[in-house]
C-alpha positions, 0 to 999 in steps of 0.5 A: 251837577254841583257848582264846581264841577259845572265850573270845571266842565264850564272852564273845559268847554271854553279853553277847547273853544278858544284853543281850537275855533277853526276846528269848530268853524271847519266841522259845522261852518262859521255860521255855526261856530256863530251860534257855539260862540253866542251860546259860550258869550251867555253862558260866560255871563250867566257864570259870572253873575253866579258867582260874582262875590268870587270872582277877583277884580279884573284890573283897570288896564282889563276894563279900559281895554275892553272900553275902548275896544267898543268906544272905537266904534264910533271912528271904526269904518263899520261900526257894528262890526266892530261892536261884535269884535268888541262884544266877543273880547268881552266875552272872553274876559268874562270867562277869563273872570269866571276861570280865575275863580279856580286855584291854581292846582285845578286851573292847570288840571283842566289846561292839561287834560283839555290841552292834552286831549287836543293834541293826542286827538290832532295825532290821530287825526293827522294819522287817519288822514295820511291812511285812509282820507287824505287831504281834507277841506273845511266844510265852508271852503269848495274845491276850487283853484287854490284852495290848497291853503286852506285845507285842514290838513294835507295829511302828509304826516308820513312824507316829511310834510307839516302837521296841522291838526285839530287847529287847522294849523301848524304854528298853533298846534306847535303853540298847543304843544309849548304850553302842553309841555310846560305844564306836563313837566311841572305836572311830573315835576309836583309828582302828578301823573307818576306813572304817565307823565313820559306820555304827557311829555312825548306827545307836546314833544311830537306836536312841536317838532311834527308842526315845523315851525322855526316861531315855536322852536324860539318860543320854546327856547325862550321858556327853557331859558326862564324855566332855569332863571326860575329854578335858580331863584329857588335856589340861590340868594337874591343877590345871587340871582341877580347876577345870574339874571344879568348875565343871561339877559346880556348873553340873549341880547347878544345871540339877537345881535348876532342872529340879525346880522347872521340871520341870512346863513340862518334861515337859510340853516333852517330852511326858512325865507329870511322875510320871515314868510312874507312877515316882512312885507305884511307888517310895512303894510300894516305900519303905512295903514296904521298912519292913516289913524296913528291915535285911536286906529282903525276901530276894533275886531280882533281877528280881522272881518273880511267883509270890512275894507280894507282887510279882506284883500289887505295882505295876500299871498298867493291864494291866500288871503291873511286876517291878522298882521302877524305882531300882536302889537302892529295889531293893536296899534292898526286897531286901537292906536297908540292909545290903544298901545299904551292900554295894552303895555300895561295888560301885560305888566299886570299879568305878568306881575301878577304870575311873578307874585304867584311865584313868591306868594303860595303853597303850591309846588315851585313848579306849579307856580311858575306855570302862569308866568310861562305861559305869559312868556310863550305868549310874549314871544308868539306875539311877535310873529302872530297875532293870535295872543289878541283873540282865543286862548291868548286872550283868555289867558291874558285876562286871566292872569291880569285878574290874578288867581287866588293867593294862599300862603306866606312870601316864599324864601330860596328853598336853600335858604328856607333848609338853613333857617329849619336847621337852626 
C-alpha cells in the first residue's frame, strides 16, 4: 500500500471513529471500544512521526489546550482519569495533524464518502429494525427497568418516532446529515458526483428531518444564512458586502430577541419543552459546580467519567444519567476553568481564521473552499446545546482546521470583479 493511500484509509478509519464511537461501544462494549480507541491513538502517532516534515504547525492555542488538559491533572479529583481524558484529545489532535496533510479537494472526499456511508448505513439500519428486530439495546446495557433510553434504537422509523441510527442518537445523526449536506451540495456545486449528487442530497436531507431534532434544524438555518453571505462575497464588491453582512446580522439578532420573548408559543409550535429538555436545569447545575473552581476547574476529561464524583449522578433525568453539560463552553469552564475558557476562545478564532484565509487563498472551487468554514460554523452552533464539538469529530475537526490545511493559490478577487479585470 503506497503512503497516500494508507493516509486515505488512515483518515477514513478515523473520521468513522470518531463520527460514530457509540456505534463502536454498542457492538463490542466499551472495553473493546478501549482497545479500537489505543490501537487509533498508536497509529495517529506512528503516522505523524512518518510524516513530520509534512505535517503544519498546530497553533499555539492547539498546544496550550492540550497542555493544560494534562497539567489539570494535578488539582483534578482523580487524576489518572483525567490523564486518559488528556491522552485521548491528544490523540485526536495528532490525527487531526496527520489529516491536515491532505488537500483540500481530498480531505472533503473522504469526509463525503465515510459521512455518506454512515448515514445510508443508519437508513438501513433503522429500517431492518422497524421490519424484522425491533428495538435493539447495546451490547453493554442488560434488559433491566429503564433501560429504554439507552437502546440503540427504538425502531420506530415507520410509526412517526426518531431515528437514532449508527450513532445511537438522533441529535448526532441529524449533525452527521448537516455536515454531509454542506458538503454534497458543494460537491455538485464543483460539478463532482454529476450524476449522484441528487442522492448524495437526499439522504443528509432524510437524516435531519428523520432525526427530529428542533438543535440541527437551528444549525442548518445558521449554515444556509453563511453559505448566501459567502456566495455574495463572490459576487459583490467589498463595500458591498459589507452592507449586506450588517444588515444580516442585525436582522438575526433580531429573530433572537424576538424568539426569547416568544420562545414559549415557540416551542410549543414545535413541539418541544420550552427548558430546551431539561438543558435548563442541566446548565444551573453545571454553573453552581463550576464555582467551586472558577480558575482552573475541575480537571479534564472530555466526555465526562462516571465512575469520577460527581458526575456519574450529576445531571439525571428519569433513568438517564447524562455525561456532558450540554454547552461546549459550560463544559470547558467546569473543566478547565476560565483559563481554560479563555485557551479554548482563541482555538476557535484560530479555525475559524484559518477556514476564512481558505476561502480568500486558493484555487479550489468557491464552493469547496467554504466547506471548512461551514463545518466550524455548524459546530459553533451545536455547541450551544452540546457538548459533543469537545470530543470526537468536533474535536478532530476543530484541531484540524486551527493547523490549517495546505495553502495553494493567489488571493482571490469577487468572481465579478475578476470578469471585469479579464475583459480589459
Amino acid at each position: 500500500m503506497t503512503a497516500d493511500r494508507r493516509l486515505t484509509v488512515f483518515a477514513c478509519v478515523v473520521i468513522v471513529q470518531v463520527a460514530c464511537g457509540d456505534m463502536v461501544r454498542n457492538l463490542i462494549g466499551w472495553a473493546g471500544w478501549g482497545v479500537t480507541i489505543g490501537l487509533v491513538i498508536a497509529w495517529s502517532l506512528v503516522e505523524l512521526w512518518l510524516r513530520r516534515r509534512d505535517v503544519p504547525y498546530p497553533g499555539r492555542p492547539a498546544l496550550l489546550f492540550v497542555a493544560m488538559a494534562f497539567v489539570s491533572a494535578f488539582w483534578a479529583g482523580s487524576w489518572w482519569s483525567t490523564l486518559m481524558g488528556a491522552a485521548l484529545t491528544l490523540g485526536i489532535a495528532a490525527a487531526a495533524l496527520v489529516i491536515a496533510t491532505l488537500s483540500l479537494r481530498r480531505l472533503v472526499a473522504v469526509l463525503h464518502w465515510s459521512l455518506q456511508g454512515l448515514l445510508i448505513g443508519s437508513l438501513v439500519f433503522e429500517i431492518v429494525a422497524a421490519l424484522w428486530i425491533g428495538p435493539i439495546r447495546p451490547v453493554w446495557h442488560g434488559d433491566v427497568a429503564g433501560s429504554e433510553v439507552y437502546w440503540w434504537t427504538p425502531a420506530e422509523i415507520f410509526t412517526g418516532g426518531r431515528i437514532s441510527g449508527l450513532t445511537g442518537n438522533a441529535n448526532l445523526t441529524g449533525m452527521l446529515g448537516v455536515m454531509a449536506l454542506i458538503i454534497a451540495v458543494a460537491r455538485a456545486m464543483s460539478q463532482q458526483d454529476r450524476r449522484l449528487w441528487p442522492l448524495f442530497v437526499v439522504v443528509p436531507l432524510a437524516s435531519v428531518v428523520l432525526s427530529q431534532s428542533a438543535t440541527v434544524v437551528i444549525i442548518l438555518a445558521g449554515c444556509i444564512v453563511a453559505a448566501i453571505l459567502i456566495l455574495i462575497r463572490f459576487r459583490v464588491s467589498r463595500e458591498a458586502y459589507y452592507r449586506t453582512f450588517w444588515s444580516s446580522i442585525s436582522a438575526m439578532g433580531g429573530a433572537v430577541i424576538v424568539g426569547a420573548v416568544l420562545w414559549q408559543d415557540l416551542a410549543e409550535m414545535l413541539g418541544k419543552s420550552p427548558d430546551l429538555t431539561g438543558r435548563l436545569e442541566f446548565w444551573r447545575i453545571v454553573l453552581v459546580r463550576w464555582l467551586y473552581s472558577p480558575i482552573v476547574g475541575d480537571g479534564w476529561m472530555g466526555y465526562w467519567m462516571p465512575w469520577v464524583e460527581p458526575y456519574g449522578h450529576l445531571l439525571t433525568q428519569g433513568h438517564a444519567v447524562y455525561l456532558q453539560a450540554h454547552n461546549v463552553w459550560l463544559d470547558v469552564a467546569l473543566q478547565l476553568g476560565i483559563v481554560g475558557l479563555i485557551i479554548f476562545l482563541a482555538l476557535q478564532i484560530t479555525s475559524i481564521r484559518n477556514a476564512v484565509s481558505r476561502i480568500r487563498y486558493s484555487d479550489e472551487h468557491p464552493a469547496l473552499r467554504a466547506v471548512p468554514l461551514l463545518l466550524l460554523i455548524a459546530l459553533v452552533v451545536q455547541g450551544f446545546t452540546e457538548s459533543r464539538p469537545l470530543t470526537e469529530l468536533g474535536a478532530l475537526l476543530l484541531f484540524m482546521f486551527a493547523a490549517g490545511l495546505p495553502q495553494r493559490g493567489e488571493r482571490t478577487l469577487p468572481i465579478r470583479v475578476q470578469k471585469q479585470t479579464a475583459e480589459q
